[in-house]
PLY file of the C-alpha trace (Angstrom):
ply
format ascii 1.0
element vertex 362
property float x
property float y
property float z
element edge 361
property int vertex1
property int vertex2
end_header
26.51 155.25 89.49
22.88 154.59 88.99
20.98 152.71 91.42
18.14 150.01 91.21
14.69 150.85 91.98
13.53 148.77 95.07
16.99 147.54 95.70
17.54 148.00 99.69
21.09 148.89 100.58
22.60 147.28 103.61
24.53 149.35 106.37
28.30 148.53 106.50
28.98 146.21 109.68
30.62 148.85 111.96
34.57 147.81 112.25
35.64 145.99 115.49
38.44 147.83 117.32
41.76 146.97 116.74
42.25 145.02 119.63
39.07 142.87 119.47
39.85 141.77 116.16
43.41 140.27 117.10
41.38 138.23 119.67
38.61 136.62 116.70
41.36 136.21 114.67
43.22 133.69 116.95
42.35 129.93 116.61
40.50 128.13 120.07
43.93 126.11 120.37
45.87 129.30 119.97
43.97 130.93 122.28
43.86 128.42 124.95
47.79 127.78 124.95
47.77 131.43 125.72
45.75 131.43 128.54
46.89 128.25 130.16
50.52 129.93 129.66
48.99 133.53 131.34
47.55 131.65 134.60
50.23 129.40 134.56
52.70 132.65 134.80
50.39 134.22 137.44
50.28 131.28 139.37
54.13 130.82 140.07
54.14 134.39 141.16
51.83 134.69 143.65
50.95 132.82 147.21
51.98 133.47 150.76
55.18 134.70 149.84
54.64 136.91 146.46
57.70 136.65 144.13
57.91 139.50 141.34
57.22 138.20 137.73
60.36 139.60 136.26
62.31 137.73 138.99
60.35 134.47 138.53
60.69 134.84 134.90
64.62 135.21 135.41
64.23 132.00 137.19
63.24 129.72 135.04
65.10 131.23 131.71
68.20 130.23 134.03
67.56 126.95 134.00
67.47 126.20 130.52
70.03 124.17 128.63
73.13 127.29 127.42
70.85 129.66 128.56
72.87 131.79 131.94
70.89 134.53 133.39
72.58 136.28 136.50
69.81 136.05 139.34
71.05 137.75 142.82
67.58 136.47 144.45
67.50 134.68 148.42
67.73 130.92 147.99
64.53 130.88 149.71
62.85 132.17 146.62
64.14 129.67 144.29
63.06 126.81 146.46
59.70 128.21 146.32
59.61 128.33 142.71
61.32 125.13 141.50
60.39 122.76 144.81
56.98 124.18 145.44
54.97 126.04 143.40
56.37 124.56 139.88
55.47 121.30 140.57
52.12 122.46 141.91
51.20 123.99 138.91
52.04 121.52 136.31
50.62 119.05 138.55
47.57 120.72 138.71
47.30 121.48 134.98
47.59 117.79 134.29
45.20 116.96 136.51
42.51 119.75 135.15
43.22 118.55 131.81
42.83 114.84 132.53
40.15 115.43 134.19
38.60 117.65 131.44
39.47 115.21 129.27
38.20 112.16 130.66
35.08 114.31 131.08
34.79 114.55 127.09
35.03 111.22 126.09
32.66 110.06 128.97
29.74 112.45 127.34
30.91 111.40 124.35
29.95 107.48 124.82
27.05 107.90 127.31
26.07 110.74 124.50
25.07 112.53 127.75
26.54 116.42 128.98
26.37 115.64 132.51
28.64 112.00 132.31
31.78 113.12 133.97
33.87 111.32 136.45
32.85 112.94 139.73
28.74 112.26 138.80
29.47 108.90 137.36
31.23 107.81 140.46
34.57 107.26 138.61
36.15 109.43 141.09
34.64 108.04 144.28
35.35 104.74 142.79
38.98 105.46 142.43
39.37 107.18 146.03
38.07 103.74 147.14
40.69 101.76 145.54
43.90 104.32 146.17
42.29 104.06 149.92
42.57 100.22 149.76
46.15 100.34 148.71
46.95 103.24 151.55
45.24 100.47 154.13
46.66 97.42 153.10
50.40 95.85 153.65
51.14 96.17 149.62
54.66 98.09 148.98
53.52 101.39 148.43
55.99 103.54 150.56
55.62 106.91 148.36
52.46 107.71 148.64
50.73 108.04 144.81
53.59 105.84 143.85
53.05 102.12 143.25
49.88 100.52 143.92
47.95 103.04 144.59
47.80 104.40 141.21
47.05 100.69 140.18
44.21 100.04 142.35
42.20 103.46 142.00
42.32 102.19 138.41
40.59 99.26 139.47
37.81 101.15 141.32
37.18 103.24 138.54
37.08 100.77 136.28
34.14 98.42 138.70
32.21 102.21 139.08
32.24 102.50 135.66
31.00 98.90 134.84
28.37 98.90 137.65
26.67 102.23 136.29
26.46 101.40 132.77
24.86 98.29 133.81
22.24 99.54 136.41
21.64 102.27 133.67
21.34 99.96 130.70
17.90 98.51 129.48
18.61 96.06 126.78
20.68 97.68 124.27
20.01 101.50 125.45
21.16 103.36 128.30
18.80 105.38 129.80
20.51 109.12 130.95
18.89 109.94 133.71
19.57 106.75 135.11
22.79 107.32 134.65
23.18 109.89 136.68
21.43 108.48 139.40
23.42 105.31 139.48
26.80 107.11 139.48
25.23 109.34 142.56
24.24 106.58 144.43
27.19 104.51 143.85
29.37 107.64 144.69
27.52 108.12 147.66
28.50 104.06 148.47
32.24 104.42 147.63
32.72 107.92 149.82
31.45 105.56 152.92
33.31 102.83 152.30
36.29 105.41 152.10
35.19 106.82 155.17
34.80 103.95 157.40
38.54 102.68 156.63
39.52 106.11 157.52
37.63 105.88 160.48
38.94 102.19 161.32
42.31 102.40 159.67
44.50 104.55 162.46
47.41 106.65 161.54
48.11 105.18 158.64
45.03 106.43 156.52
45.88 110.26 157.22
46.49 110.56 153.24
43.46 109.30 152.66
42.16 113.23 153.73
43.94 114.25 150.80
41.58 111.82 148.44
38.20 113.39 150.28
38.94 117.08 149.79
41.50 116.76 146.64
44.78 118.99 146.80
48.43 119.64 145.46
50.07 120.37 148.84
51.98 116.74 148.96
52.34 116.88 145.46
56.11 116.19 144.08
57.84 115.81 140.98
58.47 111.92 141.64
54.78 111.54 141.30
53.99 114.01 138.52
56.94 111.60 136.26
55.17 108.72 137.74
51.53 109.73 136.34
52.80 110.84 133.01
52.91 106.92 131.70
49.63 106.70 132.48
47.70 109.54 131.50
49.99 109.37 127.76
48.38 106.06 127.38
44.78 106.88 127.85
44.81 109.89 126.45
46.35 108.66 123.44
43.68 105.69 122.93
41.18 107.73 123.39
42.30 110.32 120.40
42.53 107.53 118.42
38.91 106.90 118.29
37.70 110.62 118.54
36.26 110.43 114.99
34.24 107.08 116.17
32.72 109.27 118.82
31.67 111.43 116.39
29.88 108.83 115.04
28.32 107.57 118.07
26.57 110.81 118.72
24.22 109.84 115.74
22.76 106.63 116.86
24.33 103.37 118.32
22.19 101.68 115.59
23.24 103.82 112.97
26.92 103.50 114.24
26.48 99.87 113.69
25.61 100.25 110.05
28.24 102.05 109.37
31.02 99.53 110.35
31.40 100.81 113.85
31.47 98.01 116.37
29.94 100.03 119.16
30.25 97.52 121.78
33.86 97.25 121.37
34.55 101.52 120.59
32.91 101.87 124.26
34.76 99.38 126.12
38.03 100.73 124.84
37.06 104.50 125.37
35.46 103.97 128.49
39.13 101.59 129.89
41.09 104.61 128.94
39.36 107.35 130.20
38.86 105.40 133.24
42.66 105.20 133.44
43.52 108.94 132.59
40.72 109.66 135.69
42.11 107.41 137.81
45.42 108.88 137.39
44.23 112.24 138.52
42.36 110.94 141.32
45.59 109.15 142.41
47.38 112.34 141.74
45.46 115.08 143.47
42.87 113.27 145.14
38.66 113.70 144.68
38.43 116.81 142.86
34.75 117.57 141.39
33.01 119.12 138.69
36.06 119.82 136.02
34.86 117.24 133.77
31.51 118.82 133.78
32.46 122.80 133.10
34.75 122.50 130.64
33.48 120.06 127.93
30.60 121.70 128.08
31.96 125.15 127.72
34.54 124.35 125.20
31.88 122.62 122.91
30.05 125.95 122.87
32.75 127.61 121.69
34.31 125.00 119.00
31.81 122.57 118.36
31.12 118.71 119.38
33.96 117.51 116.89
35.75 115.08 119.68
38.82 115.95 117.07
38.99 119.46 118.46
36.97 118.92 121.34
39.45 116.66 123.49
42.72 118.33 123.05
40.87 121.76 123.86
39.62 120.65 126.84
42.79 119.21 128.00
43.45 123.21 127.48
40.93 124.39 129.28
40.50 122.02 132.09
44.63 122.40 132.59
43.57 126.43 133.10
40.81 126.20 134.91
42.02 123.83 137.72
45.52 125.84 137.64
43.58 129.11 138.45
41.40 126.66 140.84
44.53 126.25 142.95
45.56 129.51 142.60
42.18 130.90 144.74
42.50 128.02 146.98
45.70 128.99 148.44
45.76 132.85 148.19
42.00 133.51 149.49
42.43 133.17 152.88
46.61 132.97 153.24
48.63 131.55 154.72
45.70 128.93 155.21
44.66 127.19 152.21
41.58 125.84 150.84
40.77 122.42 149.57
40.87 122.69 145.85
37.96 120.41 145.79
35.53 122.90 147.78
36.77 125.77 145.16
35.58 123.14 142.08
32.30 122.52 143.85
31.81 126.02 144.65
31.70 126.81 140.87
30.51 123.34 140.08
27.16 123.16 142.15
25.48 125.53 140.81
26.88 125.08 136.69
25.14 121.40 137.45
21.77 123.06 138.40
21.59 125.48 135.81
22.25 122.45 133.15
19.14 121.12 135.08
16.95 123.57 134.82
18.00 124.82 131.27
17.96 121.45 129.74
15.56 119.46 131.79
15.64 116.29 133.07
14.11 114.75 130.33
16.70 116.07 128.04
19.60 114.62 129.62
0 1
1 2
2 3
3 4
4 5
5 6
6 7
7 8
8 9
9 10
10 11
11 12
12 13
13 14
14 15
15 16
16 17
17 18
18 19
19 20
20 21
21 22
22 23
23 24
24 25
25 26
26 27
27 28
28 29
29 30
30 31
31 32
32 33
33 34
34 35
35 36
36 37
37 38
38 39
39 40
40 41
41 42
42 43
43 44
44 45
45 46
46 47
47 48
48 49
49 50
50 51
51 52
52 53
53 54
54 55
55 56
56 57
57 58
58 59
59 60
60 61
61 62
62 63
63 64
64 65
65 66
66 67
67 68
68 69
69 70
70 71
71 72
72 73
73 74
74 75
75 76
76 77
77 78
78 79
79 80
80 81
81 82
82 83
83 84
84 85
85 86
86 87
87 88
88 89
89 90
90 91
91 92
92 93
93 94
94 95
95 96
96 97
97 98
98 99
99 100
100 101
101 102
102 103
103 104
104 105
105 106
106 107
107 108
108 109
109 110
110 111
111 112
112 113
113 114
114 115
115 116
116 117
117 118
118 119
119 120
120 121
121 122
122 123
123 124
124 125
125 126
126 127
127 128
128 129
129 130
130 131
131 132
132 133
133 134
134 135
135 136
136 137
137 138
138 139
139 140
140 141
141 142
142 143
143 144
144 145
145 146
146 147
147 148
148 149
149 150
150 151
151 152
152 153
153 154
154 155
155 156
156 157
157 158
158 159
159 160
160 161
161 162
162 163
163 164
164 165
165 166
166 167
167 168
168 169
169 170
170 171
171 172
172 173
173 174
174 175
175 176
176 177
177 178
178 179
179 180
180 181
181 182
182 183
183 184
184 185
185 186
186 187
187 188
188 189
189 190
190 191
191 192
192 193
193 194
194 195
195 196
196 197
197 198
198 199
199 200
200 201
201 202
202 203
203 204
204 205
205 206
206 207
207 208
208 209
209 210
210 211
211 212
212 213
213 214
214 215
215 216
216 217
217 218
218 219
219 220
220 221
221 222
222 223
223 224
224 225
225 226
226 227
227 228
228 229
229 230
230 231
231 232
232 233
233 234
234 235
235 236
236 237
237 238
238 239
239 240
240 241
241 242
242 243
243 244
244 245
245 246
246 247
247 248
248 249
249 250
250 251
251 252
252 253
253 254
254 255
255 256
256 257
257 258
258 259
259 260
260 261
261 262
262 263
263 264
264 265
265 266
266 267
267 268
268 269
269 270
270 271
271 272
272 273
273 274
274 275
275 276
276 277
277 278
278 279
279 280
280 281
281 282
282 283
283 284
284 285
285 286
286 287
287 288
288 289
289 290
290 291
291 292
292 293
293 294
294 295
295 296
296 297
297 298
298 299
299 300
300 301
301 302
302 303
303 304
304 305
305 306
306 307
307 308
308 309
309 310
310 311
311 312
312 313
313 314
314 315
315 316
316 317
317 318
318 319
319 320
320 321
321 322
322 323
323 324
324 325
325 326
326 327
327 328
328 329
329 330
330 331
331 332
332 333
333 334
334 335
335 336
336 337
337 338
338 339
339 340
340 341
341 342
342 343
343 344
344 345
345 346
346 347
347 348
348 349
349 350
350 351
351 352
352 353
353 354
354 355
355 356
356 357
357 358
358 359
359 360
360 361
């Protein structure tokens, strides 16, 4: 073999263990159905009373349609699993998702990473409304059954509609007003919230549950009742995720295209507001999901809302599942809100998208 004078020979790119390549190889959905099934797993196993995997596993193979698995396990232990931590856990992996979800399609009208329903008030708004429905003499004797799903839709929906308004200057929407709106107008909702708990008696005790957000009264009436709801949304929404695409060019250039922007907002905002609202009338106030893991998942697949929503139902459904997980095995038998574990890890995600972005970047 003769070689060419000048010609520069490039080194081989060393070979990636065996191991590491199994992991590039798998696809972001792939690899986020196994993880949400890993935490989910770990999740069922462990809390105050720790229940081995194998037996857990053993479990829940039983009780599959002409599927008989001989279990000799205490009672105890399968009331734990099936009436308690089950529920828990696809309760709270709806609620990451939807909230992870509602997240995405927020930044992807407001064309703005920090538009998520906690910052935009969305949450606040619908902690408001669920509160008015806990207050008043409407039928609502399950509580998260009834009206008070309806009505934190309806707070949501006014937070939603106030901030793009105060933020809106003619026919653009100015980001860091945004923000500042939904802060302010969170700030406004939480008080209104607080003074009916203050004022309401007895009766607003479950209104605690809205201010710190939690799965401890969770139950699978309420889980079957949400499901309606956050189908709905989330399926309007994935209808238009190749419009949002083309809203993060321009609204103008949108327009030219055939997009009729006004409308594509008002439907995607109405149905995110409804999957968030959902959430919030499922679990209660819980922070800073919306913001972590859009923005996480579009570094690692892109801002293609086509991929982008369904993968952060994935990872929001994770992250809020392993969320849980800390809040009741830290310090057990006590448990934490969930909400102080999301702001824990939210707080500071929000500054550093301050500081590496700047403010007037958002």
């Amino acid at each position: 073999m003769t070689s060419v004078p000048g010609a520069s020979v490039m080194p081989a790119a060393p070979a990636l263990p065996r191991g590491r390549r199994r992991i590039s190889q798998l696809t972001p959905v792939t690899f986020g159905a196994l993880l949400l099934l890993a935490i989910a797993a770990l999740a069922l196993t462990q809390g105050a009373a720790a229940i081995p995997a194998r037996t857990t596993f053993a479990l829940l193979v039983d009780r599959l349609p002409l599927i008989a698995v001989h279990t000799d396990v205490p009672a105890s232990w399968e009331r734990i699993v099936f009436d308690i931590r089950l529920p828990r856990v696809v309760a709270a992996g709806l609620v990451g998702a939807a909230l992870s979800y509602s997240g995405s399609a927020y930044q992807g009208v407001f064309r703005n990473p920090l538009a998520e329903p906690y910052l935009l008030g969305v949450a606040s708004g619908a902690a408001l409304g669920a509160a008015i429905a806990i207050v008043s003499p409407l039928e609502s004797s399950t509580y998260g059954v009834g009206w008070v799903p309806a009505l934190a839709f309806v707070g949501a929906g006014v937070a939603v509609v106030l901030v793009y308004l105060f933020a809106r200057s003619g026919s653009v929407v100015n980001n860091a007003t945004l923000i500042l709106a939904g802060v302010a107008l969170s700030a406004v909702f939480s008080s209104v919230t607080s003074f009916l708990l203050l004022t309401g008696g007895g009766a607003t005790r479950p209104i605690l549950s809205f201010l710190f957000g939690g799965f401890n009264t969770v139950s699978w009436a309420r889980i079957v009742f949400a499901l309606p709801y956050l189908a709905v949304g989330a399926a309007v929404v994935a209808i238009y995720a190749r419009v949002l695409n083309v809203l993060q060019l321009d609204e103008e250039q949108a327009a030219q295209l055939g997009v009729d922007v006004a409308r594509v907002k008002l439907i995607v905002l109405a149905a995110a507001s409804l999957v968030a609202a959902t959430a919030v009338a499922l679990a209660g106030v819980i922070g800073f999901v919306g913001l972590i893991v859009p923005h996480v998942t579009r570094m690692l697949a892109g801002r293609d809302h086509r991929r982008l929503l369904p993968l952060s139902a994935l990872f929001g459904a994770s992250f809020l599942i392993a969320a849980d997980l800390l809040s009741r095995t830290v310090i057990a038998p006590q448990e934490i809100p969930v909400g102080i574990v999301t702001a824990i890890a939210g707080g500071p995600f929000f500054l550093y998208l301050l500081r590496t972005r700047g403010a007037d970047r958002l």
